[in-house]
Every structure is written in structure tokens, then in C-alpha cells.
Residue, then its C-alpha position, 0 to 999 in steps of 0.5 A: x164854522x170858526x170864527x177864523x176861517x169865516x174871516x179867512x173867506x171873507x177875506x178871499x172874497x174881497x181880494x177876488x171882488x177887488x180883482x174882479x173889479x180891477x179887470x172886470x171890464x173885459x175886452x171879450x164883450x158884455x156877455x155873461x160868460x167871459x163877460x163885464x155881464x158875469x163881472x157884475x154879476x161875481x161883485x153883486x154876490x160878493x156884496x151880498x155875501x159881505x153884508x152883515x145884519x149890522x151894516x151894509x157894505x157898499x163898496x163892491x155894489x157900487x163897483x156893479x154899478x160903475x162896471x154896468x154903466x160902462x158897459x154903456x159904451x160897449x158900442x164905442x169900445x167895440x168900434x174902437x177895438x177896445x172891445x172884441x165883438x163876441x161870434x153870437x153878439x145878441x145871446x146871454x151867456x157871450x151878448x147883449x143879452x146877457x148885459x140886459x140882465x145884469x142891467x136889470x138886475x142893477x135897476x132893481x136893486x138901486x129901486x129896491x129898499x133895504x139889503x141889496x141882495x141879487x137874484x143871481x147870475x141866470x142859468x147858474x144861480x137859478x138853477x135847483 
């Protein structure tokens, strides 16, 4: 591929990351799906992605760990109606569950040594 369209992607990479992080907490819930669990998930990859052998860019895996530490408080946003409860509020892809996920793999990546590079979004990029 040539040097000018790795850039071009590159570049959409970082605009969609930067959109995903400016909306990524999401009022549909935490879940996986149309979640702030994908929305980790989409800035983990672009981090993964954007990393080069040279260095490591740090920007959009720092943005997956604000996203996963506000999800915290998803209780609160969702008694104060910031926050919509989701029709299967325990399941991967619209719950909790799915934000168990990306709060591991965030667990694992700050424990990990080395490039931070993310499993993936279960039940899309585990799949052969």
C-alpha cells in the first residue's frame, strides 16, 4: 500500500477515535453494542493500530480508560436518566456484562508490559 493512502487511513482512524471519544459515552447504557463497552473497545483498536514499532501513541488508550472509568458510575446516570437501562440490562452485547469485558480487558493491558495490543471486541474479533 502506498505511503499516501496508509496516511489517508491513518488519519480517518484518528478522526473516527476522536468522535468516538467525544460521543463514546453513551446514553443507550454500557453494553457492547450501542454501548460506552464498544466505545472502549473501537479506542482500543485505534491505539492498537496507531502504534508503531518506533513508539507508542497513547492518546486514544488513555481515552479507553477515562471511557471505562466512567462507566463506573453508570448506576447514578442511569437513576438520574442520563443513562437509559437497556430491555436485557445483564447480556454482553446491550449490559453489564458487556462492560465486564472491556473492564478486564483494560485491567489487562494497564497489567500488561510492553505495546498495549487489545484482544478485541468479543463475539466480532474473535471470531475466525
Amino acid at each position: 500500500m502506498s505511503d499516501a493512502v496508509t496516511a489517508k487511513i491513518r488519519t480517518a482512524i484518528r478522526r473516527g477515535a476522536a468522535l468516538v471519544y467525544k460521543c463514546g459515552l453513551l446514553r443507550k447504557g454500557v453494553g457492547l453494542c450501542h454501548g460506552t463497552a464498544g466505545s472502549v473497545y473501537a479506542l482500543l483498536s485505534a491505539s492498537a493500530v496507531l502504534n508503531t514499532p518506533e513508539s507508542f501513541n497513547r492518546q486514544f488508550f488513555v481515552q479507553a480508560v477515562h471511557l471505562a472509568h466512567l462507566a463506573t458510575f453508570h448506576r447514578r446516570m442511569t437513576a438520574s436518566k442520563q443513562m437509559s437501562l437497556p430491555d436485557h440490562p445483564w447480556s454482553i452485547y446491550e449490559g453489564l456484562a458487556g462492560m465486564c469485558s472491556a473492564w478486564a480487558e483494560v485491567l489487562h493491558l494497564l497489567d500488561s508490559k510492553g505495546p498495549h495490543l487489545s484482544s478485541g471486541m468479543p463475539g466480532y474479533d474473535d471470531l475466525v
